[in-house]
Steps between C-alpha positions, in 0.01 A plus 500: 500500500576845449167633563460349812832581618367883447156443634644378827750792507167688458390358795805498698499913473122520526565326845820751570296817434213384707716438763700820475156711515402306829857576641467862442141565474338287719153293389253779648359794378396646134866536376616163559195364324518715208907446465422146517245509238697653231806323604294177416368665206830545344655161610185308355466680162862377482403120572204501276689680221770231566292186529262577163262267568230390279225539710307210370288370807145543541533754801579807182169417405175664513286320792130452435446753792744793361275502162495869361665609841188602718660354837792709387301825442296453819824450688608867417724441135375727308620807837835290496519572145448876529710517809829362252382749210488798811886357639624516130537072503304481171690774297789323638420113436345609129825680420711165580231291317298695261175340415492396134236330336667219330534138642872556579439822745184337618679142557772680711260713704305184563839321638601812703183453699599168610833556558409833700224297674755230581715712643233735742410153641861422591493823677198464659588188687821669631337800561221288689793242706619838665184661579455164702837521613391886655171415564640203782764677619454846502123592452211470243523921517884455387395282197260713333672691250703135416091416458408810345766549233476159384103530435607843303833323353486152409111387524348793279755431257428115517103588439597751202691231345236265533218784387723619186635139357162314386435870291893450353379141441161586289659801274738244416235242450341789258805597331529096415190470418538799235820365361358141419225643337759784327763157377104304384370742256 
């Protein structure tokens, strides 16, 4: 009861923020989009860290098509991934979650994709709802940083997490496998 007493209060100032930015910002131009971003950034982090979900449906896994990540690469990944080391992300996201290799680290990196993936969808669909909104009744023009920012922002970050888990998944596999055959001899 508690916890969903706390993830509606999540909600309930996710949806007080949002509106507060419209009031003062406005829903055109770069700065609301990027203010609206983060904003949704920090909100959802909050839910998903809240809600601790197990992430046991078949969407977390790998798809026959995603196999070793070649859409992923040809989709422009691999730049996105030396666009966060350029920014300082990486340095930033390894500090907060060093990389270990030892099924406990591994296991937790592995669940921080999905819950980071989660949570870049949820922003993507609000992100998306008000680049509609500005799109019908401002202007397409109006609604491409909205558009823009959440290609950059939310959808990059969905495809890393997608490229990056099944590689968690099989060092894991391998550090299992090693074990077993560590406890059988």
């Amino acid at each position: 009861m508690r916890k969903i007493i706390l993830l509606s209060l999540i909600i309930f100032v996710t949806i007080g923020l949002v509106y507060a930015l419209v009031f003062y910002i406005g829903v055109e131009g770069f700065l609301f989009a990027w203010v609206l971003n983060f904003v949704l950034m920090m909100c959802v982090l909050t839910f998903t860290e809240t809600l601790k979900s197990n992430f046991v449906s078949n969407y977390y896994k790998e798809k026959v098509w995603e196999r070793r990540g070649k859409i992923y690469e040809k989709l422009g990944i691999n730049l996105f991934r030396k666009l966060l080391v350029l920014v300082g992300w990486e340095k930033l996201n390894k500090k907060a979650n060093p990389v270990k290799n030892n099924i406990e680290a591994l296991t937790h990196l592995e669940y921080r994709t999905k819950q980071s993936e989660l949570g870049h969808i949820i922003i993507f669909f609000i992100v998306l709802c008000f680049a509609i909104y500005v799109t019908i009744v401002f202007s397409f023009t109006e609604s491409l940083w909205l558009l823009f920012l959440n290609v950059i922002l939310n959808v990059y970050p969905i495809l890393l997490q997608r490229y990056n888990r099944p590689r968690l998944q099989r060092a894991l596999e391998l550090i299992k496998h090693k074990q077993g055959r560590l406890h059988n001899s």
